[in-house]
Backbone as CSV, one residue per row, in Angstrom:
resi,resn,N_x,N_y,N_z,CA_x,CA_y,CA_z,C_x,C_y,C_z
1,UNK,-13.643,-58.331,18.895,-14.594,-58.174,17.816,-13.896,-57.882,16.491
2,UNK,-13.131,-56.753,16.609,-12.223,-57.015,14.935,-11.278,-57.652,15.355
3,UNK,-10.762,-58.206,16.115,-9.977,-59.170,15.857,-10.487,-60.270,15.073
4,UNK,-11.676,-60.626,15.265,-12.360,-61.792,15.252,-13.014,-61.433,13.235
5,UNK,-12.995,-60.097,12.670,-13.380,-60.425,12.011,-12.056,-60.245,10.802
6,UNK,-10.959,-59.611,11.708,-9.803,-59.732,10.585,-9.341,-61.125,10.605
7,UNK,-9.568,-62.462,11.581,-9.398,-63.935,11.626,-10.801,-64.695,10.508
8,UNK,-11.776,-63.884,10.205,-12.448,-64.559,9.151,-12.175,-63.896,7.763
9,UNK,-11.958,-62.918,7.764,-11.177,-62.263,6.352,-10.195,-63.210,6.387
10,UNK,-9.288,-63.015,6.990,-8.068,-64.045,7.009,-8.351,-65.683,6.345
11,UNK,-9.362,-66.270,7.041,-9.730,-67.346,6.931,-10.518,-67.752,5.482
12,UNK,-10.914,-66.725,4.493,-11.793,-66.847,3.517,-10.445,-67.387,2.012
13,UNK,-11.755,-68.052,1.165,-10.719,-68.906,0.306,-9.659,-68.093,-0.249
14,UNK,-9.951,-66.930,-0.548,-9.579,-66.091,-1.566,-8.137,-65.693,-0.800
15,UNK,-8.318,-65.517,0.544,-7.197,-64.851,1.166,-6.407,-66.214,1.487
16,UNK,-6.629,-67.333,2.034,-5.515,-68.628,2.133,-5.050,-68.791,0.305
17,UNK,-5.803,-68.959,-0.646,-4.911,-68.921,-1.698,-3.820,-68.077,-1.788
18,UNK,-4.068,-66.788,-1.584,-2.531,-65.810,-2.068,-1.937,-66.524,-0.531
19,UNK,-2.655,-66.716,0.518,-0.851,-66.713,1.528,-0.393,-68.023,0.817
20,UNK,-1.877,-69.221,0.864,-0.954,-70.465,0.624,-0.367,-70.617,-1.147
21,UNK,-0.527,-69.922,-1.583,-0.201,-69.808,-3.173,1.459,-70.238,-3.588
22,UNK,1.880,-70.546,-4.473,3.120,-70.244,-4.512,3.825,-69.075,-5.451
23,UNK,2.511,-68.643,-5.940,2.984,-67.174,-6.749,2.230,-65.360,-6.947
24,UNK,1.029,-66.952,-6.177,-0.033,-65.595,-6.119,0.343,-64.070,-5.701
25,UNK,0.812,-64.566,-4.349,1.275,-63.298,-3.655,2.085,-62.282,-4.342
26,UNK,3.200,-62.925,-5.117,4.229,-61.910,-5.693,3.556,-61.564,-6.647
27,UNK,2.739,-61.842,-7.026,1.849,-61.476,-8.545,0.975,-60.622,-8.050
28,UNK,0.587,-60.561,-7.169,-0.025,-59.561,-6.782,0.488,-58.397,-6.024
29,UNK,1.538,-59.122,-5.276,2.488,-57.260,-4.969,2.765,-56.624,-5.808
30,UNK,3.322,-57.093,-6.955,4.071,-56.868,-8.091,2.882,-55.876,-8.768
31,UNK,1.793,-55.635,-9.177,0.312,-55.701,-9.579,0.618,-53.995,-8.647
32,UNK,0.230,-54.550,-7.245,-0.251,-52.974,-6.516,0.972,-52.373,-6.434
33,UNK,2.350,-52.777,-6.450,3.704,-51.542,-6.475,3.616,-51.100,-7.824
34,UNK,3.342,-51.536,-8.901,3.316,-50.902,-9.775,2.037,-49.869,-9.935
35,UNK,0.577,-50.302,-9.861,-0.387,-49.179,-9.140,-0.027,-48.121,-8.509
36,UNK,0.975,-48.140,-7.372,0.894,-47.159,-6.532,2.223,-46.489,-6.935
37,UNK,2.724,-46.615,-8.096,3.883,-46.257,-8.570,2.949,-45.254,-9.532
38,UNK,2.117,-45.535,-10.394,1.563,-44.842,-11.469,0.345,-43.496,-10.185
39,UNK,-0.076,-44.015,-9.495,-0.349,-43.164,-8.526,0.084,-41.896,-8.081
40,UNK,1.431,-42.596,-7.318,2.085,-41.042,-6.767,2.868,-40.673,-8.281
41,UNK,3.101,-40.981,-9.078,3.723,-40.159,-10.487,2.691,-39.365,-10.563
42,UNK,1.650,-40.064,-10.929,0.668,-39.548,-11.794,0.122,-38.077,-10.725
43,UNK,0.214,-38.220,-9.063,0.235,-37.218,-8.119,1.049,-36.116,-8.460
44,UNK,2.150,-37.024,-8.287,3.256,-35.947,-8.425,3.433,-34.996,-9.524
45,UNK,3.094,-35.346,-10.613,3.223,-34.367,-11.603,1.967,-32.870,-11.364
46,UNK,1.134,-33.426,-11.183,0.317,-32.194,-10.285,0.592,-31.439,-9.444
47,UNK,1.574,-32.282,-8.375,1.687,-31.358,-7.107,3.206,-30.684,-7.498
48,UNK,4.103,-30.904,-8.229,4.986,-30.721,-8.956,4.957,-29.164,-9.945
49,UNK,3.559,-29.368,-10.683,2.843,-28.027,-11.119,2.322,-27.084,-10.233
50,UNK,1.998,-27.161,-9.367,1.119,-26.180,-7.988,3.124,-25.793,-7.607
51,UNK,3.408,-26.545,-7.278,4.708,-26.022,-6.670,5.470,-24.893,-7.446
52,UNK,5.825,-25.152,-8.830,5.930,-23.945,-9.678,7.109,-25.282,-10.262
53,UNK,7.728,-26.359,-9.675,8.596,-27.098,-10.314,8.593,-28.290,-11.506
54,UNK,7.541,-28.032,-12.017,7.094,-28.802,-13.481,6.168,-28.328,-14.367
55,UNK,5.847,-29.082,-15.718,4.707,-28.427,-16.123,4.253,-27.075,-16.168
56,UNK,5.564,-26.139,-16.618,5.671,-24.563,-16.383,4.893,-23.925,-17.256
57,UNK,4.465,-24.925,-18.752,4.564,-24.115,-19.684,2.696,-24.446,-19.923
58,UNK,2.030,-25.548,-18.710,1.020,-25.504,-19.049,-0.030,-25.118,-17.458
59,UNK,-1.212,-24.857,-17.943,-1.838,-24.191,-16.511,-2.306,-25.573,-15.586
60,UNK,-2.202,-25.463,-13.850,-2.981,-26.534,-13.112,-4.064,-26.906,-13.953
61,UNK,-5.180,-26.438,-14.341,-6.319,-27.191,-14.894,-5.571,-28.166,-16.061
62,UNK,-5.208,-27.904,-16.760,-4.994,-28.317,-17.756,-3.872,-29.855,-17.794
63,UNK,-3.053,-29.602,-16.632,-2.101,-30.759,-15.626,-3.201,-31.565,-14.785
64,UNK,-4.056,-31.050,-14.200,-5.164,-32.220,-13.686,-6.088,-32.620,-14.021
65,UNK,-6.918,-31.892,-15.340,-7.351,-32.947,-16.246,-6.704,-33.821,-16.774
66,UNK,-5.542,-33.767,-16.910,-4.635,-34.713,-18.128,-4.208,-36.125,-17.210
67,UNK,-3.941,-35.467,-15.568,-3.443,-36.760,-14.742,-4.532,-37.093,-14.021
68,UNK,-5.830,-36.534,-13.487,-5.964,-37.274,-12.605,-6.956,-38.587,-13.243
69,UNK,-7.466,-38.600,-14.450,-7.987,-40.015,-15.015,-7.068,-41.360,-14.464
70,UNK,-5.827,-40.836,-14.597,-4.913,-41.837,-14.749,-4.410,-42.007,-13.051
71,UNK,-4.529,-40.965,-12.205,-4.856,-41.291,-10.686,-5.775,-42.339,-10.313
72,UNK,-7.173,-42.229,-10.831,-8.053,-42.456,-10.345,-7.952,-43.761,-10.532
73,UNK,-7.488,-44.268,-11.978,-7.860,-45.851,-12.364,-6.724,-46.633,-11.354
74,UNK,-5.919,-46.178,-11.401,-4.150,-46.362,-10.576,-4.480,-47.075,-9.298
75,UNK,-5.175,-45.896,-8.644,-5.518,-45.972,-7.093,-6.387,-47.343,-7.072
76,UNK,-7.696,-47.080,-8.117,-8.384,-48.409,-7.687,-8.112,-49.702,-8.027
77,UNK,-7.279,-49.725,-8.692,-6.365,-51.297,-8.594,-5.731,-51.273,-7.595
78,UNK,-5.404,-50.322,-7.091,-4.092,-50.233,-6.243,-4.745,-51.058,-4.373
79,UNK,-6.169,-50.095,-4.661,-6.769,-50.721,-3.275,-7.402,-52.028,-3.420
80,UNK,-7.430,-52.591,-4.470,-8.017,-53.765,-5.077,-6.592,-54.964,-4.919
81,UNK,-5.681,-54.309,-5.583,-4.378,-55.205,-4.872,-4.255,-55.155,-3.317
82,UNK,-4.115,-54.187,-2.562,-3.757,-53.779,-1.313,-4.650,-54.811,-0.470
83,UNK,-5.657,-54.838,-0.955,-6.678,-55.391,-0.244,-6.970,-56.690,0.055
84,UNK,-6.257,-56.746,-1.453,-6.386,-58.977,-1.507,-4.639,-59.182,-0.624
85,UNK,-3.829,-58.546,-0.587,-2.853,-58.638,-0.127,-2.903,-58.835,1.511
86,UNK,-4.027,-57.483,1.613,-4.259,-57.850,3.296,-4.821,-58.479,3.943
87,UNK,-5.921,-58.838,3.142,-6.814,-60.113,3.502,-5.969,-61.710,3.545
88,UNK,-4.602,-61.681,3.234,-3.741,-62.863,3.253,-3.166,-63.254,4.626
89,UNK,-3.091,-61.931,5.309,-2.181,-61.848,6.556,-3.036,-60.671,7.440
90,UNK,-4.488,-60.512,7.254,-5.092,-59.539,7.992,-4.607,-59.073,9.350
91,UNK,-4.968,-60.263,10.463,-4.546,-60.024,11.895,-3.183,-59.057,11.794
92,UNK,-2.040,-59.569,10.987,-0.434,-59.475,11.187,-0.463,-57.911,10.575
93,UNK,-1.245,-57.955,9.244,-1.124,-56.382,8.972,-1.701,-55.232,9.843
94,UNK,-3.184,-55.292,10.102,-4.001,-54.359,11.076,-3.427,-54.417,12.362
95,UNK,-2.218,-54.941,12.960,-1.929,-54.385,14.066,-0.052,-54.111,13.809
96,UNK,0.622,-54.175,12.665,1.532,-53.412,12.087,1.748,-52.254,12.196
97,UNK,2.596,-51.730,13.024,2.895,-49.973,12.812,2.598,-49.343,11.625
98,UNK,3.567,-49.667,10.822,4.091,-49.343,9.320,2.646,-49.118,8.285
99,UNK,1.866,-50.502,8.544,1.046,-50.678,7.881,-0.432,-49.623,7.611
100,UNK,-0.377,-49.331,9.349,-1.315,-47.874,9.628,-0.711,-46.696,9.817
101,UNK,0.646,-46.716,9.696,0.849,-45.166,9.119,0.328,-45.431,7.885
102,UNK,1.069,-46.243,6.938,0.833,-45.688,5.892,-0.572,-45.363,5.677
103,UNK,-1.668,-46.082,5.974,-3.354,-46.145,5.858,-3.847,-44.792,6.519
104,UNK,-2.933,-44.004,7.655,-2.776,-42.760,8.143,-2.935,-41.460,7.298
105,UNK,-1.675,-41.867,6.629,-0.695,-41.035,5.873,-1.796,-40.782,3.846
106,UNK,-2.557,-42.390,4.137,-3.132,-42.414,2.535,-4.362,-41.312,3.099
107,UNK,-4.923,-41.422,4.029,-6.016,-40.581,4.971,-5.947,-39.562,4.542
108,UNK,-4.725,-38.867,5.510,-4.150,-37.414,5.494,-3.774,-37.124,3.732
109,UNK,-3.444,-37.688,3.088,-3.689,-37.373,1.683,-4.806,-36.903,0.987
110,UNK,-5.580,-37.963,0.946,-6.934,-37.894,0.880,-7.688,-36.352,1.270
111,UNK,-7.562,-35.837,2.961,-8.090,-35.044,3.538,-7.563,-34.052,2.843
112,UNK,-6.129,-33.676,2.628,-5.046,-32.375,1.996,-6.402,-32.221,0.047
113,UNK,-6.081,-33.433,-0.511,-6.793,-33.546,-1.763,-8.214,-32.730,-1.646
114,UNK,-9.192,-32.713,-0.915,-10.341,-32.834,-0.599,-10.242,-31.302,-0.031
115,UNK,-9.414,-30.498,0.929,-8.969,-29.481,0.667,-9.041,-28.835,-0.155
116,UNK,-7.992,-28.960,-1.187,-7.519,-28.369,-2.350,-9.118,-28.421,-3.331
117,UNK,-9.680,-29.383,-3.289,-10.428,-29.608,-4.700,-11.463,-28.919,-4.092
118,UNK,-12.157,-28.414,-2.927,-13.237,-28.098,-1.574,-13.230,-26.460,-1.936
119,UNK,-11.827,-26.022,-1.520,-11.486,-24.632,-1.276,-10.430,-23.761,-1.673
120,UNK,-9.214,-24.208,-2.267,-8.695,-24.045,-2.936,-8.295,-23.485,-4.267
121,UNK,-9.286,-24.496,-5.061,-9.180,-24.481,-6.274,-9.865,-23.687,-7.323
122,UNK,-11.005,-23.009,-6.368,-11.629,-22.484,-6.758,-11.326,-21.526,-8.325
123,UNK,-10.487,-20.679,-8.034,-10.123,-20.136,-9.763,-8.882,-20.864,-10.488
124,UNK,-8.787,-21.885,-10.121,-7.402,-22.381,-10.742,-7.387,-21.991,-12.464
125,UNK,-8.461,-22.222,-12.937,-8.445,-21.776,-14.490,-7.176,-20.606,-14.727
126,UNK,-7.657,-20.184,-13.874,-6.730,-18.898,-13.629,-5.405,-18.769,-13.881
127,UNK,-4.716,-19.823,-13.401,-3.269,-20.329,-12.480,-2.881,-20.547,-14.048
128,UNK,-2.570,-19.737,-15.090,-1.986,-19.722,-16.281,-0.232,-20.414,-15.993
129,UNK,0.179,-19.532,-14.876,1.716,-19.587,-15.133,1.787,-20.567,-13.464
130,UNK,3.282,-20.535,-13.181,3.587,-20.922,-12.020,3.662,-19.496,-10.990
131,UNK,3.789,-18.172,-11.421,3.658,-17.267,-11.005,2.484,-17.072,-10.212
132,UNK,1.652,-17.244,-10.925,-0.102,-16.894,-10.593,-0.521,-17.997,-10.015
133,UNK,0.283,-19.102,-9.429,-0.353,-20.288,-8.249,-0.044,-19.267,-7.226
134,UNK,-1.673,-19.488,-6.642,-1.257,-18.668,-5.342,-0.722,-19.782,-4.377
135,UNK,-0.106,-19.036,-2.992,0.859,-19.814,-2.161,-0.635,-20.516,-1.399
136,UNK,-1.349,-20.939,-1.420,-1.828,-21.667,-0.390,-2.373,-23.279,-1.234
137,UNK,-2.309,-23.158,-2.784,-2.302,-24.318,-3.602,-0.904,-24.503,-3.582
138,UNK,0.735,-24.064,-3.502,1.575,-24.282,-3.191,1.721,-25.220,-2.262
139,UNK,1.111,-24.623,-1.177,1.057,-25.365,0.344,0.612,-26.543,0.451
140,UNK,-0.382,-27.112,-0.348,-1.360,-28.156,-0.945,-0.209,-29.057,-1.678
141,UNK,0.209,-28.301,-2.541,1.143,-29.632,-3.695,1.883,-29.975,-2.312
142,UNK,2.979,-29.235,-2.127,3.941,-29.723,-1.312,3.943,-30.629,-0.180
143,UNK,2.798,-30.220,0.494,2.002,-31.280,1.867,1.841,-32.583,0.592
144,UNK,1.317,-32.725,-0.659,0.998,-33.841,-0.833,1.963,-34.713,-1.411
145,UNK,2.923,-33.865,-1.888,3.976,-34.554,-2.209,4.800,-34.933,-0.915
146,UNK,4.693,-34.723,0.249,5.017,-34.891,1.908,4.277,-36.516,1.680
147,UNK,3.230,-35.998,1.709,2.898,-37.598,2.516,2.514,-38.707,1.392
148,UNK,2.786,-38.616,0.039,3.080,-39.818,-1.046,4.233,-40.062,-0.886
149,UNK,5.511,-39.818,-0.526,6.562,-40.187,-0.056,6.354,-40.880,1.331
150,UNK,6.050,-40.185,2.263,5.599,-40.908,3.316,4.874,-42.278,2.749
151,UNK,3.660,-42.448,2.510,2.769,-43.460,1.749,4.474,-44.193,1.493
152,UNK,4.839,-44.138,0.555,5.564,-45.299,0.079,6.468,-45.441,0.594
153,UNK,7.272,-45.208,1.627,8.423,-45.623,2.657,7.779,-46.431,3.606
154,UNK,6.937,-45.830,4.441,5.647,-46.628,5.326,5.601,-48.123,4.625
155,UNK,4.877,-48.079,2.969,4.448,-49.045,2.524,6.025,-50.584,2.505
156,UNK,6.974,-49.707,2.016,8.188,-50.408,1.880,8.543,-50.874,3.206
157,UNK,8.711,-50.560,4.525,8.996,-50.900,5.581,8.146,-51.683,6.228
158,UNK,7.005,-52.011,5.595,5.755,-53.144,5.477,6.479,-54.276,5.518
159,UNK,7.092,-54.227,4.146,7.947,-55.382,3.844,8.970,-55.940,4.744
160,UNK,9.625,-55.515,5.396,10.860,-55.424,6.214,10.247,-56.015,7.535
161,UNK,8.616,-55.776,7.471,8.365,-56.232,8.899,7.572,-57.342,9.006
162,UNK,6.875,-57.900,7.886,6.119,-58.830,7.704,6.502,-59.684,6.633
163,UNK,7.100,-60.926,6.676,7.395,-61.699,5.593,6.002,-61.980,4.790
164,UNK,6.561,-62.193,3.594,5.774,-62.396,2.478,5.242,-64.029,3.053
165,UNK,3.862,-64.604,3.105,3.571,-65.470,3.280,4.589,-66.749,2.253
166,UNK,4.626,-68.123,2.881,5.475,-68.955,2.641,4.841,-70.535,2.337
């Protein structure tokens, strides 16, 4: 049954153009590595601030208003590339190791985020210095800076295992 419906994703015009394309594809990897580059930066400088190792001189609120606009737009190109990418080679990706860690790993991000923003964050206004992050938004940056690294090694070893359509 999903086999059958990652063989009609597969099969739809949109997805034989990028495999059968002769540039599509790289134009469009090219498109979501750079997305998911402005992504985990744009992460990282947040979780970077919770940690106490960036952004010393200004408070968490004030570091995640400023980045996460620029998360948000990042990401949704990013799954907008990801997506036309997988729809090229569906079957070959959805049963890829690499491919569902990383979709794992974007999960477990997600869940850590949803955390933090849930229960966490509650007085961050607060969190003036790197002093005054308490250790359990610590615990938060660092797990997320864990698995956006993860995310993009996963994503890179994608490559290594699935040729770029030809």
């Amino acid at each position: 049954m999903i086999d059958q419906l990652l063989q009609s994703l597969q099969d739809t015009a949109v997805a034989t153009a990028i495999r059968e394309g002769e540039s599509l594809f790289p134009w469009i990897e090219c498109i979501h590595v750079l997305a998911l580059t402005v992504v985990v930066g744009s992460i990282a400088i947040v979780d970077l601030r919770l940690v106490g190792l960036a952004s010393r001189d200004r408070s968490v609120s004030q570091t995640t208003a400023a980045a996460l606009p620029v998360t948000w737009s990042a990401f949704a190109l990013a799954v907008v590339t990801g997506g036309l990418l997988f729809s090229s080679n569906a079957t070959t990706y959805a049963h890829n190791f690499y491919f569902q860690m990383k979709l794992a790993l974007i999960a477990a991000a997600g869940i850590n985020m949803s955390v933090y923003h849930l229960f966490v964050n509650r007085d961050e206004a607060q969190w003036h210095t790197p002093a005054a992050t308490p250790l359990r938004a610590r615990i938060v940056g660092a797990v997320s800076l864990c698995l956006w690294i993860g995310v993009v090694a996963f994503g890179r070893w994608i490559g290594f295992t699935i040729s770029a359509p030809t």
